[in-house]
C-alpha positions in Angstrom: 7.9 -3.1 11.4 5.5 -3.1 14.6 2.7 -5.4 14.4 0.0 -1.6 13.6 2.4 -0.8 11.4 2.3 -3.9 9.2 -1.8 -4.4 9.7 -1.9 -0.3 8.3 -0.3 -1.4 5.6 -2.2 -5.0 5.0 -5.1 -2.9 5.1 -4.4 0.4 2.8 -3.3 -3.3 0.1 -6.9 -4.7 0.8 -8.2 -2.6 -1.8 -8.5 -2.9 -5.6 -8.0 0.2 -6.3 -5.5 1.1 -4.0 -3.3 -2.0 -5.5 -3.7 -0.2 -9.2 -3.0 3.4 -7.4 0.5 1.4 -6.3 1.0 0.0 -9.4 0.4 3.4 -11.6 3.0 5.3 -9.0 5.3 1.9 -9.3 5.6 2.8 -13.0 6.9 6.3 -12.3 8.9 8.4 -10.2 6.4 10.6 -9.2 2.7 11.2 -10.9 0.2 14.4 -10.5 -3.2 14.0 -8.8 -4.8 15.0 -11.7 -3.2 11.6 -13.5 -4.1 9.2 -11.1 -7.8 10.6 -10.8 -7.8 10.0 -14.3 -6.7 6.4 -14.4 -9.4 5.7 -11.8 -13.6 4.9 -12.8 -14.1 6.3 -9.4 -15.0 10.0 -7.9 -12.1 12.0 -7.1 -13.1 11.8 -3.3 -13.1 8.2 -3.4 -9.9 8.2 -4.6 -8.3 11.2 -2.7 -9.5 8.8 0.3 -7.9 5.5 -1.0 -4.1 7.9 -1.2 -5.2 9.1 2.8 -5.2 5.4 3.5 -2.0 4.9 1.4 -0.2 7.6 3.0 -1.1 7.1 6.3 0.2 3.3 5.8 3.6 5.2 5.0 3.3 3.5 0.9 2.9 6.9 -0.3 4.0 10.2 -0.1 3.1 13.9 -1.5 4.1 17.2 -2.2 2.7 20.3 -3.6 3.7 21.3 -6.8 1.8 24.3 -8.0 -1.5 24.0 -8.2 -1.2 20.1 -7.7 -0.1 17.4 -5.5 2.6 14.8 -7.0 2.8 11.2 -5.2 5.2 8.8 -5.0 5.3 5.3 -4.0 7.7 4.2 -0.9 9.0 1.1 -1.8 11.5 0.7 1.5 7.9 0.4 3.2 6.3 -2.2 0.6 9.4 -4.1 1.0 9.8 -4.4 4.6 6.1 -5.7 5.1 6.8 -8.3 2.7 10.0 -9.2 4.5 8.1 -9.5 7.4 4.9 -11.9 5.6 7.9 -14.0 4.4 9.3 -14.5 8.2 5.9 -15.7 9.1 5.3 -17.9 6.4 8.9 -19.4 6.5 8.7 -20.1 10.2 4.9 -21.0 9.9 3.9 -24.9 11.1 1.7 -26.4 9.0 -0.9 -28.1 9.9 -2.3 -31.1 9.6 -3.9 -34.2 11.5 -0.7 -34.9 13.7 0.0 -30.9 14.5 -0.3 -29.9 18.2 -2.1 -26.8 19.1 -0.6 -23.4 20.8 
């Protein structure tokens, strides 16, 4: 994952309600629009712009179905940008009063 590609998806995460959006699509295969408006205290244009950020970040994805839209969470994406916090933090330095700058 590039460098824009994991900061999209560290930002679309630095959101309440985006991290309950995840974890009500983690639960299921696939939910309607209709269900996750309702899970939400928020107006459905709030939320229809917290799943833009989502799926632009590549977390989610959509597809008609009828009248509505059904969305899924990607979890190869979730998991790769945690793969790539955990190579930072495993190779990270810490610091302290005898570590040397950059």
């Amino acid at each position: 994952m590039d460098d824009a590609t994991t900061a999209a998806v560290a930002r679309a995460l630095a959101h309440p309600a985006r991290l309950h959006i995840l974890r009500l699509l983690a639960a299921q295969t696939e939910c309607r629009g209709a269900d996750v408006f309702s899970e939400l205290p928020l107006a459905q244009s709030t939320i229809s712009e917290h799943l833009r950020v989502l799926k632009d970040a590549g977390l989610v994805v959509s597809r008609a179905y009828g009248t509505s839209m059904l969305y899924c969470l990607v979890p190869d994406v979730l998991d790769t940008f945690v793969a790539d916090v955990l190579v930072m933090t495993q190779s990270a330095v810490a610091c302290g009063p005898d570590a040397k700058g950059c």
